[in-house]
C-alpha positions as protocol buffer text, in pm:
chain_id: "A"
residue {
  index: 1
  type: UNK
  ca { x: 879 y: 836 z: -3715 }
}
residue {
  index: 2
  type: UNK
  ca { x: 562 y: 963 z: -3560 }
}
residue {
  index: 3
  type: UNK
  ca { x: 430 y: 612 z: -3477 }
}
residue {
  index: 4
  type: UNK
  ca { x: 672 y: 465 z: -3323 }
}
residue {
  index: 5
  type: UNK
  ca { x: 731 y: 750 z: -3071 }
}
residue {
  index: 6
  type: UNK
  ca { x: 330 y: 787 z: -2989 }
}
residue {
  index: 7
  type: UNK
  ca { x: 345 y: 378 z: -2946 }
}
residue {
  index: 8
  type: UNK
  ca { x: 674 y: 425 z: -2723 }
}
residue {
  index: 9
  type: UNK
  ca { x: 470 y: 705 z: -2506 }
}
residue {
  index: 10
  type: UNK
  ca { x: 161 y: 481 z: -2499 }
}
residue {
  index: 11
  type: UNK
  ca { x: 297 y: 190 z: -2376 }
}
residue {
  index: 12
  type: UNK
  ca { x: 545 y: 353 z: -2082 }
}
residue {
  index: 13
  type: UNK
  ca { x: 231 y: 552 z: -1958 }
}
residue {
  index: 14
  type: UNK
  ca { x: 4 y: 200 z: -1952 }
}
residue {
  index: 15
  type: UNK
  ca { x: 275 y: 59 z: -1734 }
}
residue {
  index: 16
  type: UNK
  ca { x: 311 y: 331 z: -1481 }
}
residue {
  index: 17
  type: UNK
  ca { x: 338 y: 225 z: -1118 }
}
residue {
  index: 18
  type: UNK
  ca { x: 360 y: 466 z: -812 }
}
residue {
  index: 19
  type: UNK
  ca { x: 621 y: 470 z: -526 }
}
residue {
  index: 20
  type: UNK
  ca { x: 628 y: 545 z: -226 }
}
residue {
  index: 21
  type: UNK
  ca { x: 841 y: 515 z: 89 }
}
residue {
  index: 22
  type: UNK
  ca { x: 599 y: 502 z: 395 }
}
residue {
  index: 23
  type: UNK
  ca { x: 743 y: 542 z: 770 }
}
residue {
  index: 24
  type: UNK
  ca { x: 499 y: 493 z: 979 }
}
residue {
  index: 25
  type: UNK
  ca { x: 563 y: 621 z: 1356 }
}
residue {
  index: 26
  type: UNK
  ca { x: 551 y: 455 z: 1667 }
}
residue {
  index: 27
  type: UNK
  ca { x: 259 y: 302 z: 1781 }
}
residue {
  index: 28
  type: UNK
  ca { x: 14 y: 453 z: 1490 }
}
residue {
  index: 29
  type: UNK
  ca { x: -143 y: 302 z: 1216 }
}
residue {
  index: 30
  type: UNK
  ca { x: -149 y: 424 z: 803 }
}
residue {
  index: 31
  type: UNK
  ca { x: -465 y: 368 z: 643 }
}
residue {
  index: 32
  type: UNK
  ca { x: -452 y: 341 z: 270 }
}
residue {
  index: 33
  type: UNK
  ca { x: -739 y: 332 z: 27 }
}
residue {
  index: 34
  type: UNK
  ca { x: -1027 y: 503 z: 188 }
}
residue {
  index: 35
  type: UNK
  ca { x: -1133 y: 693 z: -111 }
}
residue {
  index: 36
  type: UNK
  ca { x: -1044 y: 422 z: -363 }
}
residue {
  index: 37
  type: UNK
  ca { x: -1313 y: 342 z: -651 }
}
residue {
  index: 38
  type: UNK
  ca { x: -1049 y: 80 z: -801 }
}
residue {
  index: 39
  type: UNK
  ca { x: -870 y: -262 z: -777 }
}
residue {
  index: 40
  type: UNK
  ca { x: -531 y: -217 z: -689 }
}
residue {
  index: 41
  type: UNK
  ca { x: -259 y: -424 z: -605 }
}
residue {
  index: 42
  type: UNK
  ca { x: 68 y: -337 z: -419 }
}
residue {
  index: 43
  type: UNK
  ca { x: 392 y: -443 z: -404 }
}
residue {
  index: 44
  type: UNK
  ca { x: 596 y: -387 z: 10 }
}
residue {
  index: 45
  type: UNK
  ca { x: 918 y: -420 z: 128 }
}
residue {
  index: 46
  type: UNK
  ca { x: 962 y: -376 z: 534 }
}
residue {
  index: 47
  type: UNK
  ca { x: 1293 y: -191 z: 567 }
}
residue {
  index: 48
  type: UNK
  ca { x: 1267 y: -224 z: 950 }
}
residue {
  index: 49
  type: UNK
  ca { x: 1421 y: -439 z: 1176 }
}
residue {
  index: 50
  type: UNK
  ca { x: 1055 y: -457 z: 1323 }
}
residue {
  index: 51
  type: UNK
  ca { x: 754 y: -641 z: 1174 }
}
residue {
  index: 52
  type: UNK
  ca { x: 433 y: -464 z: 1061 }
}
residue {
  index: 53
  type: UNK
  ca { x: 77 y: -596 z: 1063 }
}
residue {
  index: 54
  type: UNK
  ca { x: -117 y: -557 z: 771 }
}
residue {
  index: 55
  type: UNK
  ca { x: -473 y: -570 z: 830 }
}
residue {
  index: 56
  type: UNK
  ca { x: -721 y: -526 z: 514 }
}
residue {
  index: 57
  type: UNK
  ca { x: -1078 y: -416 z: 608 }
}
residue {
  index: 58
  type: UNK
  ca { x: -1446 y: -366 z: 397 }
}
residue {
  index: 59
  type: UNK
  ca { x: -1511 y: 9 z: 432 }
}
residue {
  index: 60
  type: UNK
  ca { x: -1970 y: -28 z: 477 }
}
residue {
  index: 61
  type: UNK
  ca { x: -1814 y: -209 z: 825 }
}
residue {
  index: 62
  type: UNK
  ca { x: -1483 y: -270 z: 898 }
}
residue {
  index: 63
  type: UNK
  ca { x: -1516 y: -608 z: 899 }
}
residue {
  index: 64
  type: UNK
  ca { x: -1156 y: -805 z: 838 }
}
residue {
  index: 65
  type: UNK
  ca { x: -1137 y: -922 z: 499 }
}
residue {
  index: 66
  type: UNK
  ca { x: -718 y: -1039 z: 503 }
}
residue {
  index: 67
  type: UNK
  ca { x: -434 y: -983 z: 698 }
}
residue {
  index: 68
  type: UNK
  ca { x: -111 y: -1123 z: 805 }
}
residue {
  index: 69
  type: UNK
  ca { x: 233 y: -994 z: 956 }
}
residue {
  index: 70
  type: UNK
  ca { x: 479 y: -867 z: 744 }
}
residue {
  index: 71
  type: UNK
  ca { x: 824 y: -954 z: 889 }
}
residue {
  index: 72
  type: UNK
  ca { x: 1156 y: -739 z: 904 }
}
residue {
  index: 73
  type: UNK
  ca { x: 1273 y: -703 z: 551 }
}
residue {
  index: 74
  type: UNK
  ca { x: 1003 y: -950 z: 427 }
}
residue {
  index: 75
  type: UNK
  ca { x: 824 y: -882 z: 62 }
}
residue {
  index: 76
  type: UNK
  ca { x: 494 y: -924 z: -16 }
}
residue {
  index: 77
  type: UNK
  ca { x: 215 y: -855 z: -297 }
}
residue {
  index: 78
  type: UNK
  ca { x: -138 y: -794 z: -205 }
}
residue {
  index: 79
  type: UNK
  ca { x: -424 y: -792 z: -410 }
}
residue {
  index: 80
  type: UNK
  ca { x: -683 y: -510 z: -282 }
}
residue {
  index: 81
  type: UNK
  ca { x: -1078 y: -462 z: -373 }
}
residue {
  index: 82
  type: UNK
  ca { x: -1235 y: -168 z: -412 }
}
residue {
  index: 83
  type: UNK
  ca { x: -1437 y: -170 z: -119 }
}
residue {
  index: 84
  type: UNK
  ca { x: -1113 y: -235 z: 74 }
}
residue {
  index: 85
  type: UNK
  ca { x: -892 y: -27 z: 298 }
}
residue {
  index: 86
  type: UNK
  ca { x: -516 y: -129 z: 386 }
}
residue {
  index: 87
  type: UNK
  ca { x: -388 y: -115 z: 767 }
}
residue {
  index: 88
  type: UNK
  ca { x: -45 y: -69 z: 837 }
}
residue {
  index: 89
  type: UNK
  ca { x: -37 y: -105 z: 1189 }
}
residue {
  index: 90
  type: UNK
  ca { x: 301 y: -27 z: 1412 }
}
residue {
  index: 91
  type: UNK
  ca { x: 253 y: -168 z: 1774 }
}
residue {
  index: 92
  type: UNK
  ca { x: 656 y: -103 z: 1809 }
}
residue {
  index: 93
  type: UNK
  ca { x: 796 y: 166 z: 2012 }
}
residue {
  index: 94
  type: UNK
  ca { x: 1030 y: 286 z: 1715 }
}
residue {
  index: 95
  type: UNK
  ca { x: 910 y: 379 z: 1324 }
}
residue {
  index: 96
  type: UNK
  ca { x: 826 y: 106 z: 1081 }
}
residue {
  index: 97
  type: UNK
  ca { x: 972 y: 176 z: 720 }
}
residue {
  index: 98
  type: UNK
  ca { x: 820 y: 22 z: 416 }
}
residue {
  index: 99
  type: UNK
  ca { x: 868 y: 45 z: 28 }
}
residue {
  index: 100
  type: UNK
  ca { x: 547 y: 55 z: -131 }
}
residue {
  index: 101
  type: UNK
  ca { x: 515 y: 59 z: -514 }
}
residue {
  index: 102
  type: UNK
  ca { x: 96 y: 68 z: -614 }
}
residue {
  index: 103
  type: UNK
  ca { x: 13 y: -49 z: -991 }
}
residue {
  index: 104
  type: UNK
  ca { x: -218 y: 270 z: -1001 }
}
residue {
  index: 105
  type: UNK
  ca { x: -254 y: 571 z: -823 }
}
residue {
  index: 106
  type: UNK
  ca { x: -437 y: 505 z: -518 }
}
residue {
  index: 107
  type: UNK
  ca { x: -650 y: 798 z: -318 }
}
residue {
  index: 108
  type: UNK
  ca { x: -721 y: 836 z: 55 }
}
residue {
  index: 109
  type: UNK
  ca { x: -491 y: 796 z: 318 }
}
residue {
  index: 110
  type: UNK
  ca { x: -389 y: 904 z: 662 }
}
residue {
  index: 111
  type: UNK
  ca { x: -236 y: 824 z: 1033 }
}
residue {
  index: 112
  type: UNK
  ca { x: -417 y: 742 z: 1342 }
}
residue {
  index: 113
  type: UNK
  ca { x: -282 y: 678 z: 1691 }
}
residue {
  index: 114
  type: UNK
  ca { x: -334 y: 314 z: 1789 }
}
């Protein structure tokens, strides 16, 4: 009885995912990532009538590495490098809401004012 139940545990903790509902405000930007040492990938859902951009970045420079424009209630999965950070930028004059669910527990993260 044992083995099953460790094997059970084992394989629900190798498949956990993290969730997260993320409103960003008016005319600021979430930055996701920026003390990452991992590959990560991450499913979003935009709840919002309003688009978000999504602007990925190397962290040495901030040079753009991908990006695109993630429409009202458009889905998306993006695969992020290590030596990436994640923009979610709101140029709309109302708050952005967006699902995120991360394949692995990702660390560093804030707002800034656009």
């Amino acid at each position: 009885m044992r083995k099953p139940l460790l094997l059970f545990i084992i394989i629900i903790s190798s498949c956990s995912s993290f969730k997260s509902g993320l409103t960003i405000p008016a005319n600021e930007t979430f930055i996701l990532g920026e003390s990452n040492l991992k590959n990560y990938s991450a499913e979003l859902v935009n709840t919002s009538n309003c688009e978000v951009k999504i602007r990925g970045e190397k962290k040495q420079n901030g040079e753009f590495s991908q990006g695109f424009r993630l429409a009202p209630k458009g889905e998306v999965t993006i695969y992020v490098s290590s030596d990436e950070v994640i923009k979610f930028i709101n140029n709309n004059d109302q708050p952005v809401k967006v699902n995120v669910k991360l394949n692995k527990e990702v660390s560093g993260m804030r707002y800034i004012k656009n």
